[in-house]
N, C-alpha and C positions, 0 to 999 in steps of 0.2 A: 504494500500500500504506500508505503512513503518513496520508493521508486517509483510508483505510477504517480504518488503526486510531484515529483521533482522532475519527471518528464511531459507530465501535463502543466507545468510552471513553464518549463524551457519552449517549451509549444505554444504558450500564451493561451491556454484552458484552463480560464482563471475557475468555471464552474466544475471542471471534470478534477481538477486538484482540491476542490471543496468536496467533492462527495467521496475523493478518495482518501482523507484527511479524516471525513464522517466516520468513514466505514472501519479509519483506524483507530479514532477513539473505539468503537466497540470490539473488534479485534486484541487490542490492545489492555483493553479493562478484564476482558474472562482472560488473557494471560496474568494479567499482575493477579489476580485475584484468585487463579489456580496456582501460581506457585505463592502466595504467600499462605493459600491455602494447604498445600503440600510441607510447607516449613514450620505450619503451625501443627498439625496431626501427625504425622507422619516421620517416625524416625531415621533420622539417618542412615544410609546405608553402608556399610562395613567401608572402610576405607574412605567415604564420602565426607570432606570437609562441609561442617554446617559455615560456616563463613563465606563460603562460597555460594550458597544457598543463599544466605541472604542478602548478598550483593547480588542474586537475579533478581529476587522479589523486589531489591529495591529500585533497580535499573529499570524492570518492567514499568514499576511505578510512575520512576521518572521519565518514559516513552510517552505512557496516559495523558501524563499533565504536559507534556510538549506538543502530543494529538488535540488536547482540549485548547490548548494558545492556539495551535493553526488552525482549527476549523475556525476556532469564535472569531480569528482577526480575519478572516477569509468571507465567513458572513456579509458583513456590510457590505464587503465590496463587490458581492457578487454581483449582481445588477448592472452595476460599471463594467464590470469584465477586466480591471485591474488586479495586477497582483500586490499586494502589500511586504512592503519591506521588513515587515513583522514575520508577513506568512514565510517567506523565501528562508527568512531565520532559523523559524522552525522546522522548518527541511531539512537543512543544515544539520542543526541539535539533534532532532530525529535518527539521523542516520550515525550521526559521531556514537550516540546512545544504543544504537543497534551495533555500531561495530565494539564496541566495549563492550557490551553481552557476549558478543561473538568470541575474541581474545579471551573472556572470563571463561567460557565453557570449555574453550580449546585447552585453556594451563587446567582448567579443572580434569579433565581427558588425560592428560599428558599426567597427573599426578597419580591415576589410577593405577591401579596395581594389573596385571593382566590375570586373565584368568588360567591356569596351569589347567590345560588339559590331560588328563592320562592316555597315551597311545597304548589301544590292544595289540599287538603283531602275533599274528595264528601261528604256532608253530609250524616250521618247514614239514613240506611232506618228507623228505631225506632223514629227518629226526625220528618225526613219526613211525618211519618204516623201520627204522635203527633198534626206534624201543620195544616196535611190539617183535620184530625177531628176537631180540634179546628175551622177552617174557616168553614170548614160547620157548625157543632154548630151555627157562629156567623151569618153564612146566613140564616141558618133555624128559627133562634131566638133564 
C-alpha cells in the first residue's frame, strides 16, 4: 500500500494515493494490533528475543499513526487533486518504518538458532547381506 501510494504520488493521483493510504490505515491497525496482541498472550518462543517483539509491535504502531497523518492531510486536498507536502512526508516515514521492521526481522532470523535435523541413512544393502550371512553361519553352526 505505501508503494502504490508513492507511485500514485509520483503519477500525480493525488485520489488513488488517498485510498491507498485509507486502505493502509486499516491494513496497518489489525497488524499492530495482532502483534501487540501476540506479545501480550503468547509466550515466547525458545530462542525468541521478547525485545525484538516489541520493537515490531511498536514499529507497527508507528506505521498506523504515519497511515492516519497521510490519509487525514491527503483528505482536504482531494478535490484539488494536489499532493500535500505533509502527504509526500508520510510516504517517506512510511517506508523508512517499513524498512526498519524489515532489518529488525532479518537480525531477529539471523539470531535464531537453526533447527538440527536428525538424518536417517538405511543401512547398505552390502551390510545387510554381511549380517544376515553371518546369522545364518551362527545358526547353522
Amino acid at each position: 500500500m505505501v508503494v502504490a501510494a508513492a507511485v500514485a504520488d509520483r503519477s500525480g493521483s493525488a485520489s488513488l494515493a488517498f485510498y491507498a493510504f485509507l486502505t493502509l490505515v486499516a491494513v496497518s491497525a489489525v497488524i499492530a494490533l495482532n502483534a501487540y496482541g501476540e506479545l501480550v498472550e503468547a509466550p515466547a518462543a525458545e530462542g525468541e528475543d521478547t525485545t525484538t517483539r516489541r520493537l515490531q509491535a511498536l514499529l507497527w504502531a508507528i506505521l498506523l499513526g504515519f497511515a492516519v497523518v497521510g490519509a487525514a492531510v491527503r483528505a482536504p486536498a482531494l478535490g484539488e487533486g494536489a499532493i500535500p507536502r505533509a502527504g509526500s512526508t508520510a510516504v517517506i516515514a512510511c517506508l523508512l518504518v517499513l524498512c526498519t521492521e524489515g532489518i529488525v526481522e532479518l537480525v531477529a532470523m539471523s539470531r535464531r538458532r537453526p533447527i538440527r535435523r536428525v538424518r536417517v541413512v538405511p543401512p547398505s544393502t552390502q551390510n545387510v547381506s554381511e549380517e544376515t550371512a553371518s546369522l545364518a553361519r551362527s545358526i547353522n553352526g
